[in-house]
Structure formats: C-alpha cells, structure tokens
C-alpha positions in Angstrom: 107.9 -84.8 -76.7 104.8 -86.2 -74.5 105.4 -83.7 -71.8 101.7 -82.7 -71.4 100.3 -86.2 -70.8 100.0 -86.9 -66.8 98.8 -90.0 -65.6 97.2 -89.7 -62.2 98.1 -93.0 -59.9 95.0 -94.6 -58.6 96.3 -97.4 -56.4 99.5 -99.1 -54.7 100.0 -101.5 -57.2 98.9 -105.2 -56.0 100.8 -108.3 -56.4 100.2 -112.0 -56.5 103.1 -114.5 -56.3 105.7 -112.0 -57.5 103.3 -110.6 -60.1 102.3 -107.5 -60.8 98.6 -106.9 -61.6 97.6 -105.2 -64.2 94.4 -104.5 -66.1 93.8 -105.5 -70.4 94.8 -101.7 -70.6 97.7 -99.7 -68.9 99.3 -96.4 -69.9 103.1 -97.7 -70.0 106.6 -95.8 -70.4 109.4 -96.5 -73.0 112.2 -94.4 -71.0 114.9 -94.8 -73.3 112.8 -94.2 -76.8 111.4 -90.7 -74.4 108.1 -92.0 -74.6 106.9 -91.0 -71.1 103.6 -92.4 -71.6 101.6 -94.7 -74.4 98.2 -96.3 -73.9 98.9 -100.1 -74.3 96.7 -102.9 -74.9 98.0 -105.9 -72.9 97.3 -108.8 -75.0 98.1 -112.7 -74.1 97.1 -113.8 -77.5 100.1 -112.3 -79.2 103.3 -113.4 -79.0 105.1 -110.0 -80.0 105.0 -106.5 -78.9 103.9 -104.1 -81.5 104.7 -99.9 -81.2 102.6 -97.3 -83.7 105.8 -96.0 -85.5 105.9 -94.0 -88.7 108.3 -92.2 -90.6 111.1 -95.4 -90.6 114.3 -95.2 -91.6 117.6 -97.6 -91.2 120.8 -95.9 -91.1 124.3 -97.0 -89.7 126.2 -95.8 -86.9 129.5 -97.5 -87.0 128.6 -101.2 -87.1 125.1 -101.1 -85.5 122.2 -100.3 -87.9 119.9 -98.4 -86.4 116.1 -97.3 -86.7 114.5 -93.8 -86.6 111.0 -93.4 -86.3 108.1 -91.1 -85.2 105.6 -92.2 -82.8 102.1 -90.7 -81.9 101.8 -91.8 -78.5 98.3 -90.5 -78.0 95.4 -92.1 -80.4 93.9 -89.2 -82.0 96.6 -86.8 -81.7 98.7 -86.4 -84.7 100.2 -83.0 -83.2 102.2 -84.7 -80.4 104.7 -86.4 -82.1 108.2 -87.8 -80.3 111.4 -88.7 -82.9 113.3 -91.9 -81.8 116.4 -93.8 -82.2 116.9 -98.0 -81.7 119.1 -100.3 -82.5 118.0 -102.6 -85.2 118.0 -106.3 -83.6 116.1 -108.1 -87.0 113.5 -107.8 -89.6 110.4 -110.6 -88.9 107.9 -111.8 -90.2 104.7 -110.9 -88.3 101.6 -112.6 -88.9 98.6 -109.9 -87.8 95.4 -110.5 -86.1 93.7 -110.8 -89.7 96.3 -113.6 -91.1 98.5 -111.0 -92.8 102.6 -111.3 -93.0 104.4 -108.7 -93.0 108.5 -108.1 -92.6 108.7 -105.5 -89.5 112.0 -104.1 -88.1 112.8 -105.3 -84.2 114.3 -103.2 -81.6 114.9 -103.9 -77.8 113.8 -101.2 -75.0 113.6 -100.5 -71.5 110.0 -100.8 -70.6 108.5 -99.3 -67.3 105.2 -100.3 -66.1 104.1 -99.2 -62.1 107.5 -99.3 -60.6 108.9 -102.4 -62.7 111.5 -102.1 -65.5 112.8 -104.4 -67.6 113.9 -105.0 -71.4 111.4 -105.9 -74.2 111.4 -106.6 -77.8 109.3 -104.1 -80.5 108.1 -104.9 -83.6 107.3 -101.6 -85.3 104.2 -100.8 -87.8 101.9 -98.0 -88.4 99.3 -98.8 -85.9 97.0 -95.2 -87.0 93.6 -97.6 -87.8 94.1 -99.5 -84.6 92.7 -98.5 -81.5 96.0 -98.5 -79.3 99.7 -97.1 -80.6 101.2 -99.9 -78.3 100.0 -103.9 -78.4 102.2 -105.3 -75.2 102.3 -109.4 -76.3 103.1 -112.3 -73.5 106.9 -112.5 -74.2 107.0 -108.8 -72.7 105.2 -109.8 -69.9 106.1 -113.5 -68.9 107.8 -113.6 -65.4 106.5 -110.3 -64.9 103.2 -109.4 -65.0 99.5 -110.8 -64.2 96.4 -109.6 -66.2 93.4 -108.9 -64.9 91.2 -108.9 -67.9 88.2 -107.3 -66.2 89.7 -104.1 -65.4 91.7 -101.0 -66.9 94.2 -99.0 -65.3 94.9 -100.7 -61.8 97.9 -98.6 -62.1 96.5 -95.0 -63.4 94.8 -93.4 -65.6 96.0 -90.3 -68.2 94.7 -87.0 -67.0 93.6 -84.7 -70.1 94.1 -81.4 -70.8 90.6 -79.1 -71.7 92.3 -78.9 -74.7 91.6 -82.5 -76.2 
C-alpha cells in the first residue's frame, strides 16, 4: 500500500459557480481501489480517464467479471506497489495521444479530489513511459471541476520522504 505518501494541504480549496478549482496537476485519491494518493494529470483534451495498471487479469466472481491489477502510484517508484480489484464494465477501444488504438478493460471508481467524491470511469494501460500513472479526461470532471491551467497543486502537494 501507499501508506508513506503524505500530501501537505496548501489552501482552502476555491470555488467558482459550483466548481472546484483545480490546477493541470493534482495528487488525487481512488478510495475504493486503496490508492490513497496518485499524481494525475488533468487533461481537457481527452475524453477518458486512463490509470498506470500492470499485471492484468480477468476472472469471475459469480456473474460479475472482474479485473486485478497492480498499480505504481508514484512515477519512479517500482517498490510501492498496491494490488486491486474492479468490476469489469467493457473493453474499448482507445485511440492514444499518438493515433494508436488499442482495446483497454473499463472499470468504475470512487474518485476523491479536495473534499469532492464522486464516481468515474478508468481505462487501464501500462502508463511506465509516461510521465503521470493517472491521466484524469473531461468526462471525469464535467459538472465538477474547473482547471486552472497555469498552476499545480491548488489543493496540495506530496511531501517526500529523504528516502526518494
């Protein structure tokens, strides 16, 4: 688990017409996946939200199939490691940044960001070359959140041990 990662709160967090604002980057929690915190790039140009996730497998539970995956939340860290369990929603087809398709398994999650929690939809794919594990796309964050895009971390930023 992500139990040594601390993010120190800098700010109340503003609002504007019902909005939360939040800056192009946010360190974000996925409560029921016990992902306390993952470094997310907020980004309006994509549709879907993408999570780093490794190590996927399908398996059924009664009638639900379901998805088990590893996640690195920290970039750079391959020792912290958390194991999760989702319900498989669908498999879709994902067009990346660079025009590639690929088929990626969907699962829905709590998300918490500041004091606001609400439901999202993941796409999971290995994300180890990109510079964030999390890419949080404007369906998670219509009717929710506003973006600043000229600042980081309205709402904290992650404290690191003298160890990293």
């Amino acid at each position: 688990m992500n139990r040594d990662i601390k993010v120190r709160k800098v700010a109340k967090p503003r609002f504007y017409k019902d909005l939360m604002v939040i800056g192009w980057r946010e360190w974000v929690c996925l409560p029921e996946l016990n992902i306390r915190y993952v470094k997310a790039k907020i980004d309006t140009g994509a549709r879907t939200s993408a999570l780093h996730a490794y190590d996927v497998k399908e398996f059924k539970s009664g009638r639900k199939t379901m998805v088990q995956f590893k996640v690195h939340p920290v970039q750079k860290n391959q020792n912290l490691s958390v194991k999760c369990v989702g319900e498989l929603v669908e498999k879709r087809r994902i067009k990346d940044s660079g025009g590639k398709v690929t088929l990626r398994p969907v699962i829905r999650t709590p998300i918490t960001i500041g004091d606001l929690t609400w439901e999202i939809e993941l796409t999971l794919i290995n994300r180890d070359e990109m510079g964030f594990r999390m890419l949080l796309g404007r369906a998670a964050i219509k009717g929710h959140l506003l973006v600043n895009p000229g600042r980081s971390h309205l709402l904290g930023y992650r404290v690191k041990k003298d160890s990293e």
